[in-house]
C-alpha positions in Angstrom: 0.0 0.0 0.0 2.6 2.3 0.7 4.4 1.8 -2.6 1.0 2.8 -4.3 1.0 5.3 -2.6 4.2 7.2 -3.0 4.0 6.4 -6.6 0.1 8.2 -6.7 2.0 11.2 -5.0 4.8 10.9 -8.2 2.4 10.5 -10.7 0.7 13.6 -9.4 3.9 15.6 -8.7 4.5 15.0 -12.4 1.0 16.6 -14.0 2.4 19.4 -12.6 5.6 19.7 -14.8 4.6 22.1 -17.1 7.6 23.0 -19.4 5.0 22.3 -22.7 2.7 25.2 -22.2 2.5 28.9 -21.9 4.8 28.6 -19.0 7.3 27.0 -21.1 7.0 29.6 -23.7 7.2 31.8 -20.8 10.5 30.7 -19.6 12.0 30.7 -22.6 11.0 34.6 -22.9 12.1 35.1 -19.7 15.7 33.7 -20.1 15.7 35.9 -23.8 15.0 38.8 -22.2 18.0 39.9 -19.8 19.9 39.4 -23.0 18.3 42.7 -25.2 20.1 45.8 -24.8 18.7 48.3 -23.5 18.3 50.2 -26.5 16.8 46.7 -28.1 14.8 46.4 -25.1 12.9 50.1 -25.5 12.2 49.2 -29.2 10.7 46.0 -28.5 8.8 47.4 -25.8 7.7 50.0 -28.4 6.1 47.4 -30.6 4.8 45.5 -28.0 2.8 47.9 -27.1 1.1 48.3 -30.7 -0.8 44.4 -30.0 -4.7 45.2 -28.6 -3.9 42.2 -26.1 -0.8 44.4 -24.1 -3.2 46.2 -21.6 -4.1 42.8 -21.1 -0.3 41.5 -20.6 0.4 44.6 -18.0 -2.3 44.3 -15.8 -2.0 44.7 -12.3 1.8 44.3 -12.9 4.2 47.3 -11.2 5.1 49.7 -13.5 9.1 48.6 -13.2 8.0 45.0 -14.1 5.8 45.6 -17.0 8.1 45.4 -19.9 9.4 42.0 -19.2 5.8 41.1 -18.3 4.4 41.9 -21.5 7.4 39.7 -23.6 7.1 36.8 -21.4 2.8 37.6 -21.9 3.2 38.2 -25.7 5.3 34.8 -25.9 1.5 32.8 -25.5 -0.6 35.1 -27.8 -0.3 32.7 -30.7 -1.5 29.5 -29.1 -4.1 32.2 -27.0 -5.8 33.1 -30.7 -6.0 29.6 -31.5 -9.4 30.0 -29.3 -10.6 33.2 -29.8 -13.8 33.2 -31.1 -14.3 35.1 -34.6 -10.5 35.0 -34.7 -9.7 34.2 -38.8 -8.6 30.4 -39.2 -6.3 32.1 -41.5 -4.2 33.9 -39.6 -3.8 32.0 -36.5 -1.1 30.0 -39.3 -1.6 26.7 -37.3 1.1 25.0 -39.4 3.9 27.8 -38.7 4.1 26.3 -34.7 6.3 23.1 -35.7 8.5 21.1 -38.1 8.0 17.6 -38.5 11.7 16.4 -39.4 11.3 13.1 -40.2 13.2 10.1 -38.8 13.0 6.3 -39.1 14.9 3.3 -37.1 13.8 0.4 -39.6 14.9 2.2 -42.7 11.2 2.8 -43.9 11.0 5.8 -46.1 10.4 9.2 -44.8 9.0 12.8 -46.6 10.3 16.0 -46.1 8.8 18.7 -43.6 5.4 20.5 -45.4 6.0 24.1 -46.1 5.5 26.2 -44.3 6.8 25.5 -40.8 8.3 26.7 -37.8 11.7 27.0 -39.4 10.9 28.7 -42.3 8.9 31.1 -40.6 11.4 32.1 -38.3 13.4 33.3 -41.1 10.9 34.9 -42.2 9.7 36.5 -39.7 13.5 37.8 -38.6 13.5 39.8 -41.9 10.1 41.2 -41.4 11.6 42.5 -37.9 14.6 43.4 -39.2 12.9 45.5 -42.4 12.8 49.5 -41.4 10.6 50.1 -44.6 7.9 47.2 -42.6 4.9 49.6 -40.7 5.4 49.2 -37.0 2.4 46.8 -36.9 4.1 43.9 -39.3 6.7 44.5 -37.1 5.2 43.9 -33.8 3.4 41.1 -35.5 6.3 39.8 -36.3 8.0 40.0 -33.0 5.2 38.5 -31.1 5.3 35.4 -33.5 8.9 34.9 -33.1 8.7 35.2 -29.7 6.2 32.4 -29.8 8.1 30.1 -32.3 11.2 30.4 -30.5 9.6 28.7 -27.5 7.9 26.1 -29.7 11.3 25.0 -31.0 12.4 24.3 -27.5 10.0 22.0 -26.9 10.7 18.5 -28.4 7.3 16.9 -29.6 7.1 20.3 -32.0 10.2 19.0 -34.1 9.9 15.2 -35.5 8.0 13.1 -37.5 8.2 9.2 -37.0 8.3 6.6 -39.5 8.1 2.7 -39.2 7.1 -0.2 -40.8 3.8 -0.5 -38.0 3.2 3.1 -39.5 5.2 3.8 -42.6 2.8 7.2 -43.4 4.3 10.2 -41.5 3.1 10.1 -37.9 2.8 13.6 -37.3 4.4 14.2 -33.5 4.0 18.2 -33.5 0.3 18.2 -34.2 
């Protein structure tokens, strides 16, 4: 009885790791963000501030705390539109969160990634930033999605795609 029980406690301790949602994308903003310069910092707080969803991000947070706040906040706003209602299927670019590199350990064929995915929209995103002729809204836009996608790459079941003789059509772990 006591073994069933310590490993109830376990099983329960471990519901609680939570490194796959926002917090995850949370921590990985939070670890980005000491790394801006200040002069980095300001701008991105600048465009931030351009998203209808930042009064929401600041809330009831001290002024001093509000910039890193709103990053860490702004890291979940593309998985948050995923349940918006009236939100365009369109543009919440469902296929943009992931890259399903394939492998195989029995030699069955593979296929590679669908276009687009995380990857490629990473780079283009980074250009979009980068571009001063871009209005400031693209540009937040495209800040707040990278900020989103970086997270998602850092989490492992958003970057493979198994196949196997038992399943030799692309089983799709990112999805």
């Amino acid at each position: 009885m006591r073994r069933f029980l310590i490993a109830v406690l376990l099983v329960g301790w471990a519901a609680e790791a939570r490194a796959w949602n926002p917090n995850g994308h949370r921590v990985v903003a939070a670890a980005a963000y000491p790394k801006l310069q200040p002069q980095v910092r300001q701008k991105v707080a600048a465009l931030l501030a351009l998203n209808p969803e930042h009064r929401r991000w600041v809330e009831g947070v001290p002024p001093g705390e509000r910039e890193l706040a709103a990053f860490m906040r702004a890291s979940n706003w593309a998985d948050d539109i995923r349940d918006l209602p009236g939100f365009p299927e369109s543009q919440k670019h469902k296929d943009w969160h992931y890259i399903n590199v394939p492998f195989s350990t029995d030699g069955t064929p593979t296929r590679p990634p669908a276009v687009p995915n995380v990857q490629t929209q990473i780079a283009a995103l980074r250009k979009q930033l980068a571009n001063r002729k871009a209005s400031d809204a693209d540009r937040s836009f495209a800040l707040i999605w990278l900020l989103h996608l970086v997270g998602d790459v850092h989490m492992p079941l958003h970057c493979t795609a198994r196949f196997d003789r038992k399943l030799p059509a692309k089983t799709e772990v990112g999805r």
